[in-house]
N, C-alpha and C positions, 0 to 999 in steps of 0.2 A: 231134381233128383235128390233123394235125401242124403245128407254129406253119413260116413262111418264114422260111428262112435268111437272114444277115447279111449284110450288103456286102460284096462280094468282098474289098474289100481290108483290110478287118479279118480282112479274111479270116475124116450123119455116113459122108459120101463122105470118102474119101481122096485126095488131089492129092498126087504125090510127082513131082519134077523133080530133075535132078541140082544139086548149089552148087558145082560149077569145082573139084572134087579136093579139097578140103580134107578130113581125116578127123578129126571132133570124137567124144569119148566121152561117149555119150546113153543113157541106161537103155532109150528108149524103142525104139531101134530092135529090127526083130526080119527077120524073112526079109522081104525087101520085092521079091524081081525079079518075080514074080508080079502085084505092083503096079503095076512099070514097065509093065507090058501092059497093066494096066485105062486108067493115066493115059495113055499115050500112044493109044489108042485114041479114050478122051473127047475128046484134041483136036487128031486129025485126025496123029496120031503125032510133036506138039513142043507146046511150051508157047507164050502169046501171042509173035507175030512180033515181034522186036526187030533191030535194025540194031546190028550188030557193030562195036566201036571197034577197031585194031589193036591188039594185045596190045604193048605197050615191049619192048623188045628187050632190058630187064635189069630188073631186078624182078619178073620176071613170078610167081611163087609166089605163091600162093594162100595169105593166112595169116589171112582172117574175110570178110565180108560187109557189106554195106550192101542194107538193107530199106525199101521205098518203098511205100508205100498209094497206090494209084492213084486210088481213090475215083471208079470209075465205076456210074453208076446202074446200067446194065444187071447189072454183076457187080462187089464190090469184088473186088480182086487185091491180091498181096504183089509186086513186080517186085522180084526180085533181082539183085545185081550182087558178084560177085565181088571184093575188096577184096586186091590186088596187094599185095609188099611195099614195093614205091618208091613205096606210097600212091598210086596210081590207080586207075580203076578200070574191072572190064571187065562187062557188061551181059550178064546170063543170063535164063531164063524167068519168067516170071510165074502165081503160083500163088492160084487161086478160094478166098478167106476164107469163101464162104458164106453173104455176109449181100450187102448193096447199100448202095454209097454213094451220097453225096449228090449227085454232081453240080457241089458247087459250095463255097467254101471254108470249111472248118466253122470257120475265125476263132479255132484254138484251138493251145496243144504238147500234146504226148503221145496224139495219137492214137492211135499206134505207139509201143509200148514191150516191150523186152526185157526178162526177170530170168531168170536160167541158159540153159534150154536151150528157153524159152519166149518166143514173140513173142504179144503180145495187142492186138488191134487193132478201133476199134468200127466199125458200121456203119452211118451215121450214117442213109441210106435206110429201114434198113426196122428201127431201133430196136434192135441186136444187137450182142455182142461178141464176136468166134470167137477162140480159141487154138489156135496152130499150135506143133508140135513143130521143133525144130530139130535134124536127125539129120544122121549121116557121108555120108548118101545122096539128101536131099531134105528140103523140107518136108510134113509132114507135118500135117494138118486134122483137127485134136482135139477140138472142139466149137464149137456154135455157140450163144445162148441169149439171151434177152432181159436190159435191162439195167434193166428198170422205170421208164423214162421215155423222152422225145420230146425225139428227135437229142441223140445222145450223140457226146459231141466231145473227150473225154479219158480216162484212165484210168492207175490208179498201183495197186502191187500190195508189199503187205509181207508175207512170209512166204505161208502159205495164203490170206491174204484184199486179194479183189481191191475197188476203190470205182470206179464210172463217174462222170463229169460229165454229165447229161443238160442240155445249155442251154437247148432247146424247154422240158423241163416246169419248170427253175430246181431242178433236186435231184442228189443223189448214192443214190448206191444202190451194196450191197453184195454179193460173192458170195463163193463159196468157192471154190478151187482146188483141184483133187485133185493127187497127185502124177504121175500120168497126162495132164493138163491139161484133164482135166473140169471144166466150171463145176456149180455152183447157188446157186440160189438164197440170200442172209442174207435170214431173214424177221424184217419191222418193220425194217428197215435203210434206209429212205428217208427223207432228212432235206432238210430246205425252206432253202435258201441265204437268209441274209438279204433285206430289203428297202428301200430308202432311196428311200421315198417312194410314187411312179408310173413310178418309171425302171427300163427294161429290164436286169436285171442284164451282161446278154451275158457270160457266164463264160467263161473263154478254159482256164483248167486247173485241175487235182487232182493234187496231187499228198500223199503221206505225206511226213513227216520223216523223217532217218532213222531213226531210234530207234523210229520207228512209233507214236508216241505221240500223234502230233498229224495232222489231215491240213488241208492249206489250199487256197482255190482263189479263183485272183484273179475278180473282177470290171470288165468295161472298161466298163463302161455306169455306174456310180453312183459312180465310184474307192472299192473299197473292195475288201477282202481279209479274206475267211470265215475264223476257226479253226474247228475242232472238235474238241474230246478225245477220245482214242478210249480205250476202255474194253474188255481181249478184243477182240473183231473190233468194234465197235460203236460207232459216231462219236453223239458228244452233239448236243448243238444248235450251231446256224453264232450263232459269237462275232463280227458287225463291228467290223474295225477300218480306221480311216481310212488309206488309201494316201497316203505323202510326195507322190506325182505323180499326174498326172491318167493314167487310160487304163492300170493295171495289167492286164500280160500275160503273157508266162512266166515263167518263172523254176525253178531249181536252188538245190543249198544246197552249201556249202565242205566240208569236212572236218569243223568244228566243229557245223556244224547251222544255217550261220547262214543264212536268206533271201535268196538274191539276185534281185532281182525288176525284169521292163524295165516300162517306161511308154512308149507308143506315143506319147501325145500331148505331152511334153514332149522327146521322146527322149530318154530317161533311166535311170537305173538307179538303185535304193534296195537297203539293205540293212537285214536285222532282226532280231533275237534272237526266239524263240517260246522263251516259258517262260509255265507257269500259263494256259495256255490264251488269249494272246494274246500279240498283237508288240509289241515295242520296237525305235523306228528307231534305227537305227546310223547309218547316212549317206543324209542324205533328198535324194533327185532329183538325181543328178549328172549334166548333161548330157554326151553323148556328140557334140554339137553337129551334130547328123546329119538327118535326118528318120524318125520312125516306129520307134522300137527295139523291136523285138515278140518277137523270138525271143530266147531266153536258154541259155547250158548253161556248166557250170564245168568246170573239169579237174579228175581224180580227185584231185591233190597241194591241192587247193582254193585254190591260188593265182591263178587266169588265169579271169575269166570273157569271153566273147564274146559280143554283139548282134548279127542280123542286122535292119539298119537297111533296112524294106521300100520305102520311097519317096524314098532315096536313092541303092539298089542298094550300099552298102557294109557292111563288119563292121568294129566298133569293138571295143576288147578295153579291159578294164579288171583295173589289180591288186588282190587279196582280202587285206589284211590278216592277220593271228594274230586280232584282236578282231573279225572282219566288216568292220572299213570299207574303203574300196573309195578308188582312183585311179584318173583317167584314162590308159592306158597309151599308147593311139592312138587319136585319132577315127575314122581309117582304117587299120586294120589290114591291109585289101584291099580292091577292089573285086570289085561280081559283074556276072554279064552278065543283063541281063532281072529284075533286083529277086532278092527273096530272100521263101521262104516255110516255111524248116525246119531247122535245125540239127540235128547230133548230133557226136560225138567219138566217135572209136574206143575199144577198151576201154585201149590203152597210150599214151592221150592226143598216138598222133603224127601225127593227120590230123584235119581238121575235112572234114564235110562238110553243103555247104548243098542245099538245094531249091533250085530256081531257079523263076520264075514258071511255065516251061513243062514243069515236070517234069524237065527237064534234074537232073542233079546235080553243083555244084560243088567240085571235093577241094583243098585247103589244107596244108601241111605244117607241125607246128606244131612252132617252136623250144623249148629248154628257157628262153628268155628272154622266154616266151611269143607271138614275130614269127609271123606267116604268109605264108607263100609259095605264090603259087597253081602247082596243079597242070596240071591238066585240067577240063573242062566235058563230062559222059558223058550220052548220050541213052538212053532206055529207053521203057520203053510208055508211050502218050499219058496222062495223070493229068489229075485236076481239080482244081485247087486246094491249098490248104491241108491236108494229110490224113493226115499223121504221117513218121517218119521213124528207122530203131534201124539200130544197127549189130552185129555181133560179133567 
């Protein structure tokens, strides 16, 4: 039986839609107008209804995308949005993942995550994670497959081999990737997240290191944060170790590899070294003096990391060290409008964009002094919650 989700505020059909002109080079694409007639037919000849923002009058080029998980029980969806070069952003179709969300906030980051020309996103309804292809013409719905455990709420992928966060059953579980973006099964690849005590772990993510050597996944329920070595595609057993802060939630890593991890109930931020299969704090619980720092993402140069701070509606930015430690840059970096439930950075680190409580998405221009300048606030198809969030 599938366990109930967490407090909101912890929070092989083909679908092809056009992405606003941009032309990306994808192996996978192949003759697809043939397809334009299957999917415009499925639904009703346009993809879910969205309210159109005016396009700016300069910028208007089309140079990547922003990818929003809707996470509706009925159907999840991918809602995409065009991603302008004066960093705005203009609201396109929405495309059926093929699995069912949750309905309600699966409390976690990386639901939604990118690697090349692949979006991977779980579903948290009905126990699944689809991949979808990213082409010159549409997305494209490449498989759908179980993730071996109850609501899955995360997912990080290195090379061929994918790991889910399943929070219902407290495991991760592995799969392969083909280069098609077929899933299956790693068999024996389900491993049991530690335990501190009687306390619900509530695991909020998964993610690999970069080096792929290690994969960690915070815990907000017992403060604690899982290693596991991973060996070939193959995660050992979950190594606890003691989180600086209470209520470990997202988190990214620098350049260097190093940990940067928020703490919802301190609002805060820690940093760590992972060598030999556990952490070493670098800089334990630096508040952001905010309320709720839950979401986390670093910039590619691993200098600048940012907090979306959820029960105070603002983002706090902090600078990253050469060694991992960390300073407070701004406690307010920006505010947002209706809380904040998702971060992500574009791939050329020059736009932040948040989730908003209502599915809204908020865009951020980000200086090379790491400052943020808010853009716009762009509406797209009604979403629930908490539910992922990639850009390209």
């Amino acid at each position: 039986m599938r366990s109930q989700p967490p407090p909101a505020w912890l929070d092989h059909d083909i679908h092809l839609f056009p992405l606003g002109g941009i032309t990306m080079r994808n192996p996978f694409v192949r003759s697809l107008s043939p397809l334009l007639a299957v999917a415009a037919a499925a639904t009703g000849g346009a993809g879910i209804a969205n309210a159109q923002t005016p396009t700016p009058a300069t910028g208007a080029q089309v140079v990547g995308h922003v990818y929003e998980a809707t996470n509706s029980p009925a159907g999840n969806a991918i809602q995409i949005f065009d991603r302008l070069r004066d960093g705005r952003l203009r609201p396109g179709s929405a495309v059926a993942t093929g699995g069912l969300g949750l309905g309600a906030s699966l409390a976690s980051q990386n639901a939604l995550v990118r690697r090349g020309d692949l979006l991977y996103v779980v579903n948290a309804g009905d126990d699944t994670i689809s991949t979808l292809a990213i082409t010159g013409r549409g997305l494209v719905k490449r498989d759908v497959e179980p993730t071996g455990g109850d609501r899955p709420v995360s997912v990080t992928v290195h090379g061929s081999t994918v790991y889910v966060l399943n929070q219902g059953s407290e495991t991760i579980s592995g799969l392969r990737v083909g280069p098609d973006g077929h899933l299956s099964v790693l068999p024996r690849s389900t491993r049991q997240l530690s335990k501190a005590g009687d306390a619900d772990p509530a695991a909020a993510q998964v993610s690999f290191t970069p080096d792929g050597r290690h994969l960690l996944v915070t815990h907000k329920g017992d403060q604690t944060i899982d290693t596991f070595a991973v060996h070939g595609r193959y995660a050992g057993s979950a190594v606890p170790n003691r989180s600086a802060g209470s209520t470990p939630y997202g988190f990214d890593f620098d350049r260097r590899g190093h940990a940067i991890v928020s703490e919802a109930g301190p609002s805060a931020v820690s940093s760590y070294g992972v060598r030999f299969g556990r952490l070493r704090t670098i800089t334990p619980s630096l508040s952001d003096t905010q309320a709720a720092a839950c979401w986390l993402v670093t910039t590619r140069d691993g200098r600048y990391a940012y907090t979306v701070n959820a029960a105070s509606s603002t983002i706090s930015s902090y600078r990253i060290g050469t060694d991992g430690r960390l300073s407070l840059l701004a406690a307010v970096a920006a505010r947002t409008t209706g809380g904040g439930t998702d971060a992500a950075l574009s791939p050329d680190n020059k736009t932040l964009q948040v989730r908003l409580g209502n599915g809204d998405i908020a865009s951020y221009a980000v200086a090379h002094n790491g400052n943020l300048a808010s853009l716009q606030d762009t509406s797209g198809t009604a979403t629930s919650g908490t539910a992922g969030l990639a850009t390209d």
